[in-house]
C-alpha positions as CSV (number, residue, x, y, z in Angstrom):
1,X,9.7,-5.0,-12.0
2,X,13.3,-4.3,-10.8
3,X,13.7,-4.5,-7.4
4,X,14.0,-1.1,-5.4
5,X,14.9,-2.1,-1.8
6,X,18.9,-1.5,-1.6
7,X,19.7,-5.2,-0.7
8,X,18.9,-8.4,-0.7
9,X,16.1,-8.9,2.3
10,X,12.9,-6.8,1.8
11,X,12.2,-3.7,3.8
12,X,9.2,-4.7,5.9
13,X,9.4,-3.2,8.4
14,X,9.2,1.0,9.3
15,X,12.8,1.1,10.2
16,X,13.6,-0.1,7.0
17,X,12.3,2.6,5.1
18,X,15.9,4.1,4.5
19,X,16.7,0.8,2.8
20,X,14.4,1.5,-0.4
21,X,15.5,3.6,-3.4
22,X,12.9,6.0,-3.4
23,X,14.3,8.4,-5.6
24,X,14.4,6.0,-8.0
25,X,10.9,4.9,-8.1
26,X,7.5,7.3,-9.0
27,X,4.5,7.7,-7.1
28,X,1.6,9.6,-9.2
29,X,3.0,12.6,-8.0
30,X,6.7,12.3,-9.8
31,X,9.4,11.3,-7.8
32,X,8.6,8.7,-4.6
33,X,11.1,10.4,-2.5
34,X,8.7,11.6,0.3
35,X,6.9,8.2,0.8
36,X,8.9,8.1,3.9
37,X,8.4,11.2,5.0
38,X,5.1,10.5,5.0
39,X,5.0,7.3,6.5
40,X,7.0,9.0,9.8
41,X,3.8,11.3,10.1
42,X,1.9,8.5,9.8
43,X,3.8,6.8,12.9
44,X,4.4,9.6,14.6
45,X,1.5,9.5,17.1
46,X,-0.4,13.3,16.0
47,X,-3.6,12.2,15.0
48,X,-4.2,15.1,12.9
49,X,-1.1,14.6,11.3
50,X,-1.0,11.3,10.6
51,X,-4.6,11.3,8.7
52,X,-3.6,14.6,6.5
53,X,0.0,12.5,5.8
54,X,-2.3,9.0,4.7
55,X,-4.5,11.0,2.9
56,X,-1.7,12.7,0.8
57,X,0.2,8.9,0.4
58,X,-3.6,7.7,-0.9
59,X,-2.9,10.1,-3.8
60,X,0.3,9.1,-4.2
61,X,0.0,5.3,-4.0
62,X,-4.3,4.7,-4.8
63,X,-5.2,7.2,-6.6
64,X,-9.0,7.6,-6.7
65,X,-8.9,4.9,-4.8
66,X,-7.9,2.4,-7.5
67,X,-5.2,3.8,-10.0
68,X,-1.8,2.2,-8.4
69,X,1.4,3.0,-9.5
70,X,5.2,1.7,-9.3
71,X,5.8,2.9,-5.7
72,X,2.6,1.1,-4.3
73,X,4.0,-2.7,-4.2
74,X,7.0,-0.8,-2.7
75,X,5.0,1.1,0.0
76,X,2.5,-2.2,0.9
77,X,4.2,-3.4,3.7
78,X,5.1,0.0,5.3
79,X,2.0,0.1,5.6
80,X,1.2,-3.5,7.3
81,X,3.5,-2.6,9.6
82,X,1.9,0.5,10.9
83,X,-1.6,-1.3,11.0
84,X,-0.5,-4.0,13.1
85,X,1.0,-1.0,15.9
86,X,-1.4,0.2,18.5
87,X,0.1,3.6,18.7
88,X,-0.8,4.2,14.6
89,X,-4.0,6.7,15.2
90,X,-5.0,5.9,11.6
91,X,-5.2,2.1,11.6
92,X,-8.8,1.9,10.3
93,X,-8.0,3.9,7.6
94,X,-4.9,2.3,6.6
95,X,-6.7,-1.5,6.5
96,X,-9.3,0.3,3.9
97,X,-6.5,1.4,1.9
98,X,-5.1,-2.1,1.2
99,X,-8.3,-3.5,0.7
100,X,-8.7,-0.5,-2.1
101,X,-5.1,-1.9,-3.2
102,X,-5.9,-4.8,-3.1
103,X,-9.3,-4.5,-5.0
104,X,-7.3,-2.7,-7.9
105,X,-7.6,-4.1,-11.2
106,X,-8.3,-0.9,-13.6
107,X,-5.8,-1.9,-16.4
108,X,-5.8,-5.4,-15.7
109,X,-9.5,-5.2,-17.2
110,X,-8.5,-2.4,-19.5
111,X,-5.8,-4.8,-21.0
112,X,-7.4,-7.7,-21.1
113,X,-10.0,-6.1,-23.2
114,X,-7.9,-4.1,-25.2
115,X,-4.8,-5.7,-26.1
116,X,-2.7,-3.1,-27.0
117,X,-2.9,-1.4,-24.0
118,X,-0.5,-4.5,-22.6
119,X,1.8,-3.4,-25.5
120,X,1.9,0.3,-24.1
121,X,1.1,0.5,-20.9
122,X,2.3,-3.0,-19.5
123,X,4.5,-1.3,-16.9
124,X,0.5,-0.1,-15.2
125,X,-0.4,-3.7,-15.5
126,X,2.3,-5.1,-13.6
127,X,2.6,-2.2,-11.3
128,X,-1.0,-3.2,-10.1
129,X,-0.2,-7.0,-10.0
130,X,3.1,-6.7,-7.6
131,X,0.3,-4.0,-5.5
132,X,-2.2,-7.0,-4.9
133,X,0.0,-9.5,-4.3
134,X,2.4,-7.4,-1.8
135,X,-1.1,-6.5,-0.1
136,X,-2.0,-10.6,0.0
137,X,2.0,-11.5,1.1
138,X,1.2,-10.7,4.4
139,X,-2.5,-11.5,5.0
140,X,-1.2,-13.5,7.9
141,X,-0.9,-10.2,10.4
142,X,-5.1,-10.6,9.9
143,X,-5.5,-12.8,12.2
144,X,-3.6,-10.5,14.9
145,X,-6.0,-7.9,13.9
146,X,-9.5,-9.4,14.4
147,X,-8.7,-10.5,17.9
148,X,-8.1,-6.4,18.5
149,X,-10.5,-4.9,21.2
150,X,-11.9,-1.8,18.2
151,X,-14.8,-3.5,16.5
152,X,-14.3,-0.4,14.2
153,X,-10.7,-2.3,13.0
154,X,-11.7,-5.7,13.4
155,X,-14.5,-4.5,10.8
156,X,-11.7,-2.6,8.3
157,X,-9.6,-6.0,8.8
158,X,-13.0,-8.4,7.7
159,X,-13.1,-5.6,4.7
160,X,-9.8,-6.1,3.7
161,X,-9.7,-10.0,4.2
162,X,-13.0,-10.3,2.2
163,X,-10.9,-8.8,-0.6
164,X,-8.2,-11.5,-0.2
165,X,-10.5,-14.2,-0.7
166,X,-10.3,-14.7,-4.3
């Protein structure tokens, strides 16, 4: 996988977001180019708007829950960030969607069973590989987020961090 981010040190953090190449990656909707629009609404603090703007970046980057694409890896720690801030309204449902990213492994099986899928469709497997490990690079906010006061995100972080056991 080439990498997107613009220079040398990896955009980690939300103010980064200018610093990726979105236009030149895909989500499963085409072009990536409004991740970061997305992920504004995400941060901005509306409620409302933040859980109709995860929602549509769960089809872009999880499809179905488990189908991952070349702009997930990319998005992963976007999306650590905003878990780890108190003002993200959605945090709960951000954790379950790296745990879901991090649980993906539909053509990782697929391949490994079929062969020739690899042959065709290696970009997927890869794709799905850089999404899990980008997901487990930064396991270490976990920690941060059980000791939260909301039992209802120290139980999303326990879901997630089951997930990065193996």
């Amino acid at each position: 996988m080439t990498d997107q981010v613009t220079d040398e040190k990896p955009a980690t953090a939300l103010q980064d977001v200018g610093r990726v190449a979105w236009q030149e990656i895909e989500d499963s909707s085409g072009s990536a180019a409004a991740i970061p629009f997305l992920l504004a609404a995400i941060a901005s603090g509306d409620a409302a708007a933040a859980l109709n703007a995860l929602d549509r970046l769960r089809h872009r980057i999880c499809r179905h829950g488990f189908v991952v694409g070349q702009a997930t890896a990319v998005t992963v720690p976007f999306l650590w960030d905003l878990a780890q801030r108190p003002r993200t309204t959605c945090r709960v449902q951000i954790l379950l969607l790296l745990r879901d990213i991090a649980d993906a492994r539909q053509w990782e099986i697929t391949a490994a069973a079929h062969p020739k899928i690899r042959r065709r469709h290696g970009a997927y497997v890869e794709w799905e590989s850089a999404a899990r490990h980008a997901v487990r690079a930064q396991r270490g906010a976990l920690v941060r987020l059980l000791a939260e006061q909301d039992t209802e995100l120290v139980h999303a972080t326990q879901a997630l961090a089951s997930t990065l056991t193996d």
